[in-house]
N, C-alpha and C positions, 0 to 999 in steps of 0.2 A: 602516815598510814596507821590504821588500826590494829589491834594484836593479832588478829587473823588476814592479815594482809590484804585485807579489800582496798580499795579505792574509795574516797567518798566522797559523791557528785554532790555538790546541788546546785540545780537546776532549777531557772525562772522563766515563766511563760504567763503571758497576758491575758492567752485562750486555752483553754482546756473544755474538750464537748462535757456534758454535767449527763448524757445517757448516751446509749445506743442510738437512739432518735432525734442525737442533738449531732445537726449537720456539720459544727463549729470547730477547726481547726482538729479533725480527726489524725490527723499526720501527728500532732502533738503527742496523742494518746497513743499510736504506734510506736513513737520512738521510746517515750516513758514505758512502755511494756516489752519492748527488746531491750530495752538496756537493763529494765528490774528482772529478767531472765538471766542475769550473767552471774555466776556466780562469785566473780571477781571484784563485782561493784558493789557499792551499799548507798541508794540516793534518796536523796532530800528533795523532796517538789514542792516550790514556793508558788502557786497561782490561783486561775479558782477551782473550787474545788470538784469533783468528779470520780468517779469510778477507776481508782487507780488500786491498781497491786495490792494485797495485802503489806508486803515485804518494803515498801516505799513509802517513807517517811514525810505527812504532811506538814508543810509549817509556817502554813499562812494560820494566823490565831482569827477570831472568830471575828471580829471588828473589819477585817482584810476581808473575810470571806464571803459576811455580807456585802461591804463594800463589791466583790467583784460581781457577787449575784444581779447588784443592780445596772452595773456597768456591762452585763451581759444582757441583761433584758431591754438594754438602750442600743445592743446591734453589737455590743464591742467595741472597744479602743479606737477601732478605722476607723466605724463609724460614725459615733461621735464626732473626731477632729474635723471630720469630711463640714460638718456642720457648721465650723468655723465661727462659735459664739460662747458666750462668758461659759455655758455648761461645759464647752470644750477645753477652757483653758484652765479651768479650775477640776476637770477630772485628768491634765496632765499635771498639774503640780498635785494631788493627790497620787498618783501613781509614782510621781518621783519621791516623794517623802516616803511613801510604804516598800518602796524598792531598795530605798537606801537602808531605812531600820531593816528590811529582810538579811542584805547583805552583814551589816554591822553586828547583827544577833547570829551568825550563822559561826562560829570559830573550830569546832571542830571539820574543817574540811577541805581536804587535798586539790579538787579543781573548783571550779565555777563555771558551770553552762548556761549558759545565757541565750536563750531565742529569740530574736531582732537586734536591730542592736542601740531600739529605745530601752531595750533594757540594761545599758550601762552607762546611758549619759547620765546619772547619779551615782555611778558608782564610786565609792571613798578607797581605791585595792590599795591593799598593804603588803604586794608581792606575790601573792597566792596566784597561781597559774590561773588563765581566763582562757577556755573557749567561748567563740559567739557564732552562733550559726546568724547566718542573712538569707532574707528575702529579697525578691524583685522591690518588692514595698518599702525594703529601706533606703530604695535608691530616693524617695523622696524627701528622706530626711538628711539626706547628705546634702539636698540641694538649698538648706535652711544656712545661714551665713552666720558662721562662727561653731559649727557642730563639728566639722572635721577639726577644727583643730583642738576642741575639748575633747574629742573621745581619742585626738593623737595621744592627750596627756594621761589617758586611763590607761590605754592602750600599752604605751610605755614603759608602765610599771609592771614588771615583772614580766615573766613569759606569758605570752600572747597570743594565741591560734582563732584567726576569723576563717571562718568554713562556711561560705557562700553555699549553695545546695544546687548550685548549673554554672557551668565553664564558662561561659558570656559573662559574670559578674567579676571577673578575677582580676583582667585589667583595670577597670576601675577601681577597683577595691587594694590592687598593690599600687598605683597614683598614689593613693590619700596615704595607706597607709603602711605599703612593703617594709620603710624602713625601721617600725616599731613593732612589725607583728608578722606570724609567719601567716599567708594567704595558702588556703591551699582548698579544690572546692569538695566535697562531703558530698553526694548524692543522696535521698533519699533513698528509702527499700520501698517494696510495694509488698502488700499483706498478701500471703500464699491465694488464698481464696481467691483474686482477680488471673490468678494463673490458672484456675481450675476451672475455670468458667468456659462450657461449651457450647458454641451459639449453636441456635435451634435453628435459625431460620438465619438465610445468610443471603441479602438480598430478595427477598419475595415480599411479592404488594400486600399491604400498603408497605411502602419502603416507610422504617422510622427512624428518622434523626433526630439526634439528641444534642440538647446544650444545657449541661450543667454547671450551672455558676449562681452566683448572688447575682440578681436583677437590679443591676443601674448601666448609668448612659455609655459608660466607659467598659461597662462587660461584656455589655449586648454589641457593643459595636454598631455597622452598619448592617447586621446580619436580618432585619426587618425591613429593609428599604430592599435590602438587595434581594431577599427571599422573598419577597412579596407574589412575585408571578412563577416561582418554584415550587412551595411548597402548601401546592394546592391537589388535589386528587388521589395520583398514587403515591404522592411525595407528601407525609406529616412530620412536622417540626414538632417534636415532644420537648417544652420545659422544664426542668427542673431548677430550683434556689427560691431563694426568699427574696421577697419585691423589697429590698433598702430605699428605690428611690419611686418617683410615682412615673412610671414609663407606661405611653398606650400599648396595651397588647392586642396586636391584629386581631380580628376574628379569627384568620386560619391558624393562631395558634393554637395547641392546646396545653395549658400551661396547667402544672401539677403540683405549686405550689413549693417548698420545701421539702427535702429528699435526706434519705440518708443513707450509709455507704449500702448494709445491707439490703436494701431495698434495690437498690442501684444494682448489686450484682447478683441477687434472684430473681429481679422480675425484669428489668427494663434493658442489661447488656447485652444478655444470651438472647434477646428477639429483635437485637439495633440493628441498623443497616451503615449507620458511623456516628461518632459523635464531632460536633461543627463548633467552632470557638473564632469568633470574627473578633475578640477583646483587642482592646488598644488600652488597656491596661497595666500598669507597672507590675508585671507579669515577672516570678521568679522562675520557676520550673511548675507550673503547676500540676500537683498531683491528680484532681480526676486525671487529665491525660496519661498521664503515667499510670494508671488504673485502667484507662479503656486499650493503648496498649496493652499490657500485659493481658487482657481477653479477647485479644483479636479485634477490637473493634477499632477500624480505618476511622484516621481522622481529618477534619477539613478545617485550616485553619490561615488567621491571618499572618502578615510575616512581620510578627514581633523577634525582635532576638532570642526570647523567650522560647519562641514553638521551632525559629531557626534551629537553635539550640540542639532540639533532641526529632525534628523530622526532615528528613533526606528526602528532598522530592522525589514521589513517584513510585520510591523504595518502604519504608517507615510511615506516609502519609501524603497529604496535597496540598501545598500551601496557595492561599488565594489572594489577590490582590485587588479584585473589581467584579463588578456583580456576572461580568461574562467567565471569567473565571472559578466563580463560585458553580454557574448554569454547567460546566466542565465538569468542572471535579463533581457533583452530584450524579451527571450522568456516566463519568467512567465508572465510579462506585458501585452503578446501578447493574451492572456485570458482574455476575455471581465469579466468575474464575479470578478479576479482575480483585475486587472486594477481598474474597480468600486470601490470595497472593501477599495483597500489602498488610492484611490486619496479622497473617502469620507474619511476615517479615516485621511488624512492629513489635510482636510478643517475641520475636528470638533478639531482636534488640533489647529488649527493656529488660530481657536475662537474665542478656550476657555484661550489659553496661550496668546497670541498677541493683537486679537478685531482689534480695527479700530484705524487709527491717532488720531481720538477724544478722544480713551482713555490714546493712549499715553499720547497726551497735559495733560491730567489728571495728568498722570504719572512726570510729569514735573512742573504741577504747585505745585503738593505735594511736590517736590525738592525744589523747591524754595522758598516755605511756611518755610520747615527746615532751608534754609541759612537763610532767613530773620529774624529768630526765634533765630539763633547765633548756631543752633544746627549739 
């Protein structure tokens, strides 16, 4: 600890949004700004670079920064590997050699948070406590043969806290690793402003639905085949994300290109009628949902573990299974009392389960309290 008994984090992240207008791992930049809130912490943020805190110590050096500039202008890290060619393999052994020098130059500091948990398969620990928050998206790297038992051996060293961000990942995650590392799952918060949101129109034509995601085949789901004779007349399918892959867009959709949170919650929540997510995606917890909860807005979604996770049918949301299903939950929704009922009972869930970033941090500095404690 330092002579004023702070804490001193630092923390690595691959995404970081670079504006307001940048739609890119916004969760990132909430968590970095409840946690540079506290006054007990003093953190260090290794990634690209962005609009962060005064009070929060950057320490990627300039070589890194362009570096990430362009590895963000290529879609990000997913992105790229999704591509599966020499650029992909050679911007992961560049991220592993710049992860490791982050690590190895960083000495004055009590924990290490780490977000995915590609960001510790280089790491060199010399005992220093480790947090690592996960993703739905790290389960794919688990499934890479010989990675669980190198990150067993990081893991190992020294106190160890993995904080998966949804309850669904927990058993898996104590499998590989319960007996080197304490599992325990970390929910994310949701920024005050998605609570304050009061819809204007709640149910009246044209009804608008919303799906906000990044645009590929594994996001969109089957939600175009099965919408196709839905969402025509009083029923509009509003787009939001950026096209990653090259997918046909129906005529009846109307797609809006890339989005970002604030736009999302002054113009397009408060006039939704719900927002729909058919993804068969390595889905963690995704936050828009936990954003359209928290403003009343009923959601329609496939049954990932992921959306299992945090909607209760019928109570919380609708989960769908087939395009008759989908034609269902569109038309219950379409019932103003109906609509009301479940988008409030998804905002008193998301809370009383979730709260706000500020609790999260909370939720984080208790993590940390434990590494530092040996526990």
């Amino acid at each position: 600890m330092t002579h004023d008994h702070k804490m001193r984090v630092f923390m690595t992240s691959t995404s970081f949004p670079r504006d307001s207008n940048d739609w890119k791992a916004t969760f990132i930049k909430s968590m970095v700004n409840s946690l540079a809130a506290r006054a007990d912490l003093d953190l260090t943020f290794w990634g690209p670079r962005g609009d962060l805190p005064s009070n929060v110590a950057y320490a990627a050096n300039a070589i890194d920064a362009e570096w990430f500039d362009k590895l963000l202008d290529s879609g990000g890290i997913a992105n790229v590997l999704r591509k599966k060619n020499i650029a992909s393999i050679g911007a992961v052994l560049a991220l592993v050699r710049k992860l490791r020098a982050a690590y190895a130059n960083s000495p004055c500091t009590d924990v290490f948070h780490a977000n995915w948990l590609q960001s510790v398969t280089s790491m060199k620990r010399d005992g220093r406590p480790l947090l690592v928050t996960v993703l739905g998206t790290d389960f794919a790297l688990l499934k890479i043969p010989g990675i669980v038992f190198q990150l067993r051996r990081i893991f190992g060293v020294g106190p160890c806290f993995i904080a998966p961000n949804a309850d669904w990942m927990v058993p898996r995650l104590e499998a590989c690793f319960g007996d080197v590392a304490r599992i325990q799952c970390i929910p994310f918060g949701i920024d005050n402003g998605w609570f304050a949101i009061s819809r204007a129109k709640t149910a009246v034509m044209p009804y608008r639905w919303l799906l906000v995601s990044r645009i590929t085949r594994a996001k969109v789901g089957p939600l175009f085949e099965w919408g196709d004779d839905i969402f025509r007349g009083e029923h509009e399918l509003h787009v939001f994300g950026p096209m990653q892959e090259n997918i046909h867009m129906p005529a009846w959709v109307h797609y809006h290109g890339a989005t970002n949170p604030d736009e999302l919650r002054e113009l397009h929540f408060p006039t939704a009628t719900g927002l729909v997510t058919l993804s068969q995606h390595d889905e963690g917890r995704p936050q828009v949902m936990l954003e359209a909860m928290a403003a009343g807005v009923p959601i329609v979604a496939s049954a990932l573990a992921a959306h299992l996770d945090i909607i209760k049918e019928g109570v919380t949301g609708l989960i769908v299974r087939s395009g008759g299903d989908l034609r269902k939950a569109i038309g219950k929704l379409s019932l103003p009392e109906e609509n009301l009922k479940i988008g409030m009972q998804a905002r008193s869930w998301a809370k009383e389960k979730l709260g706000t970033w500020e609790d999260c941090a909370q939720r984080y500095v208790n993590a940390y309290q434990l590494l530092t404690r040996g526990h």
